[in-house]
DOSELO-712566 format. One record per atom (N, C-alpha, C): residue number from 1; atom name; y, z, x. Coordinates in steps of 0.1 Angstrom, whole numbers, padded with zeros to 4 digits. Layout:
// residues N
  doza  drenvo     c2     c3     c1
   NUM      CA      Y      Z      X
...
***
This chain:
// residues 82
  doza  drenvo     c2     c3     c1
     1       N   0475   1361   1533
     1      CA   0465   1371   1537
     1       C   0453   1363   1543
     2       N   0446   1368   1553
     2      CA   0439   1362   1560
     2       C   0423   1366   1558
     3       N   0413   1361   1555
     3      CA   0401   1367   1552
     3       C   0389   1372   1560
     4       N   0389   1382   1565
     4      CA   0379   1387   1575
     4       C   0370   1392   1567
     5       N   0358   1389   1570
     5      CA   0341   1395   1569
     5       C   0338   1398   1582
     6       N   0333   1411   1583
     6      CA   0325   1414   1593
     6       C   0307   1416   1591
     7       N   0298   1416   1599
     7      CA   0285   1417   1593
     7       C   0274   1415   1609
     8       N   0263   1418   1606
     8      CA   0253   1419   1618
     8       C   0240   1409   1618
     9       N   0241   1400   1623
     9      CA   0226   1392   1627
     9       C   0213   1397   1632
    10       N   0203   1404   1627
    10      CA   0194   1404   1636
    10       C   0186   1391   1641
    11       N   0184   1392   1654
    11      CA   0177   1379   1662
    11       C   0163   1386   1672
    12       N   0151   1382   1665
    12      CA   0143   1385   1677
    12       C   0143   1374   1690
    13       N   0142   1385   1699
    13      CA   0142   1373   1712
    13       C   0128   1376   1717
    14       N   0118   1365   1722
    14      CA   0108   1366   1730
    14       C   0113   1360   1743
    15       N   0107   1366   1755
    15      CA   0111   1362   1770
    15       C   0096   1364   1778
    16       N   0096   1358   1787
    16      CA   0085   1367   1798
    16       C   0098   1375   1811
    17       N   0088   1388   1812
    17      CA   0098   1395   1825
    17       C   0092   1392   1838
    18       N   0100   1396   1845
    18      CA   0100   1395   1859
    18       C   0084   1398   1861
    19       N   0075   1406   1855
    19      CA   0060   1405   1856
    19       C   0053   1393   1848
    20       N   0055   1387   1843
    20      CA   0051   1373   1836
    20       C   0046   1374   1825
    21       N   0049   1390   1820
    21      CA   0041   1390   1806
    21       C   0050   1388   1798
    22       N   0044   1385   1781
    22      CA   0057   1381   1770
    22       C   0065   1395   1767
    23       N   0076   1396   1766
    23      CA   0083   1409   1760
    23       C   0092   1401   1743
    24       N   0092   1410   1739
    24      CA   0100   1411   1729
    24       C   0111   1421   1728
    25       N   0127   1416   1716
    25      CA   0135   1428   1714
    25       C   0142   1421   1705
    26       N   0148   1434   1701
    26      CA   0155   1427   1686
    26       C   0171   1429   1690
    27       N   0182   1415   1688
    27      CA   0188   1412   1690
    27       C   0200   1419   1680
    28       N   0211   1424   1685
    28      CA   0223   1427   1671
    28       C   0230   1420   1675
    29       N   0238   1414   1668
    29      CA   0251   1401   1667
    29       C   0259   1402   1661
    30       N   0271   1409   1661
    30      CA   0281   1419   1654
    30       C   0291   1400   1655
    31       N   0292   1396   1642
    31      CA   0300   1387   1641
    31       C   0313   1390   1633
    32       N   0323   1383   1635
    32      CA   0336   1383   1626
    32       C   0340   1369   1621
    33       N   0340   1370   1609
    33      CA   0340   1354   1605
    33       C   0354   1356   1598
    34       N   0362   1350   1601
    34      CA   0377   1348   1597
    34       C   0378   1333   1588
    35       N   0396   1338   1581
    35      CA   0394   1327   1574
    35       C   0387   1320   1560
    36       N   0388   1309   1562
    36      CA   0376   1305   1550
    36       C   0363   1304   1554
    37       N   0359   1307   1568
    37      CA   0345   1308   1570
    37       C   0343   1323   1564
    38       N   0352   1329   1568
    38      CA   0352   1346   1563
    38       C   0350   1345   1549
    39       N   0358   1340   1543
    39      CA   0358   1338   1525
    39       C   0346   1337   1522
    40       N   0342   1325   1528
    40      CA   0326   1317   1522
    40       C   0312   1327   1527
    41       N   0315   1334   1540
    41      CA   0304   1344   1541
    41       C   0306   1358   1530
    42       N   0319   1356   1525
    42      CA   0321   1370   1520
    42       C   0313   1370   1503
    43       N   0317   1356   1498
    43      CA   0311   1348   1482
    43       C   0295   1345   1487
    44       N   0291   1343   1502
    44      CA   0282   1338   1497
    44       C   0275   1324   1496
    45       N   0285   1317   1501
    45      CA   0282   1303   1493
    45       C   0274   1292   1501
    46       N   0274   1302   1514
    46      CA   0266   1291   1520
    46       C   0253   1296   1523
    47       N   0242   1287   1525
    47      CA   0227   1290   1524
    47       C   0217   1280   1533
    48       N   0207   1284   1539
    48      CA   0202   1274   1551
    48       C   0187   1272   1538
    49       N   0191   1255   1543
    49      CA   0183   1247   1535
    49       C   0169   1244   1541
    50       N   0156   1237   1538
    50      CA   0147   1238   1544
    50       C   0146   1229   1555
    51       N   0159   1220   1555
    51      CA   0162   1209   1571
    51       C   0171   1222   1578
    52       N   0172   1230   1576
    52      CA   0179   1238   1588
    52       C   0196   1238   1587
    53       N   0200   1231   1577
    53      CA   0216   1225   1578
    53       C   0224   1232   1564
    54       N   0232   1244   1571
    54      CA   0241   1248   1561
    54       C   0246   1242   1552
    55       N   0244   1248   1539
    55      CA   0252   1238   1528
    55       C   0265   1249   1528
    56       N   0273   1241   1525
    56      CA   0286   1250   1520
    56       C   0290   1240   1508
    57       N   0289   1252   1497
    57      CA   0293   1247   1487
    57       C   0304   1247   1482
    58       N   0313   1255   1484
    58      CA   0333   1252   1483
    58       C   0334   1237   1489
    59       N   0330   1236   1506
    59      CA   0334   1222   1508
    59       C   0330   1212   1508
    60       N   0314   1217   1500
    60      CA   0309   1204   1497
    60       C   0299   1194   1512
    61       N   0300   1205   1522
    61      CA   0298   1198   1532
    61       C   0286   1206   1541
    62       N   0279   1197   1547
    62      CA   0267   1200   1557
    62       C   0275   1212   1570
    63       N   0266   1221   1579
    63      CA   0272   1226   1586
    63       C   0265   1226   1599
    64       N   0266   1232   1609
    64      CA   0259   1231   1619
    64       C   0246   1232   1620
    65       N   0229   1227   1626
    65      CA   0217   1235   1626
    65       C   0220   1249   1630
    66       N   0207   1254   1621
    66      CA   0205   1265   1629
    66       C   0202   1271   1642
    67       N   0191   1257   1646
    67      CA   0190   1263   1659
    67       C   0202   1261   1673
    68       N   0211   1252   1667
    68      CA   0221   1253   1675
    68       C   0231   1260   1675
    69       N   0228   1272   1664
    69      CA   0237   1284   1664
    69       C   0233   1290   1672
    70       N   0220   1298   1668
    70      CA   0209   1308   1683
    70       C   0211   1303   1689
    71       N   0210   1290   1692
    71      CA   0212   1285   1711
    71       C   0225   1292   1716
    72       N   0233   1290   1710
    72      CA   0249   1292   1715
    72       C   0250   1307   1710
    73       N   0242   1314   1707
    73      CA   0241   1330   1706
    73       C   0236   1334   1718
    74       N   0221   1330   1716
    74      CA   0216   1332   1734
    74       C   0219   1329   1745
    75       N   0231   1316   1748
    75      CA   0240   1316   1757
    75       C   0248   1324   1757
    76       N   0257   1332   1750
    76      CA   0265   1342   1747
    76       C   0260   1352   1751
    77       N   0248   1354   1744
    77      CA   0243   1368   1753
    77       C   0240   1368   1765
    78       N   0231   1359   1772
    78      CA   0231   1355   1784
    78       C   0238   1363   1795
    79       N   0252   1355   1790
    79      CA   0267   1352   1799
    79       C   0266   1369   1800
    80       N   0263   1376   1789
    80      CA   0267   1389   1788
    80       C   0262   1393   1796
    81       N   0251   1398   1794
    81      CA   0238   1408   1802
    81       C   0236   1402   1812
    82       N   0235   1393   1820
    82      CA   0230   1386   1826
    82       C   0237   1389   1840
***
């Protein structure tokens, strides 16, 4: 059996628009985490530390920054809307 979590990120994004003023909006990020990532989001187990760097505690191991998740979210959306 395979483990799927599903679940929703909110992300605010600030931009300036085509008028140069700052805008804001709030981002939904409908992810599916499969697997043992699925597992570990579904227990819980992992937690962003005050360096930014996922602990996962099943593997005992560091995980990606955070901000290079939103980076590669905001590319994603990008690619989308864009």
């Amino acid at each position: 059996q395979v483990e799927l979590t599903k679940f929703t990120i909110a992300v605010n994004r600030y931009y300036k628009g085509a008028d140069g003023k700052p805008n804001q909006e709030v981002l939904y990020i409908g992810v599916d985490a499969w697997g043992t990532l699925g597992k570990n989001c579904l227990l819980g187990s992992m937690d962003v530390n005050d360096d930014k760097v996922w602990n996962d505690y099943v593997a005992g191991l560091d995980k990606l920054q955070l901000p290079t998740v939103l980076k590669l979210m905001q590319t994603a959306y990008d690619r989308q809307y864009k």
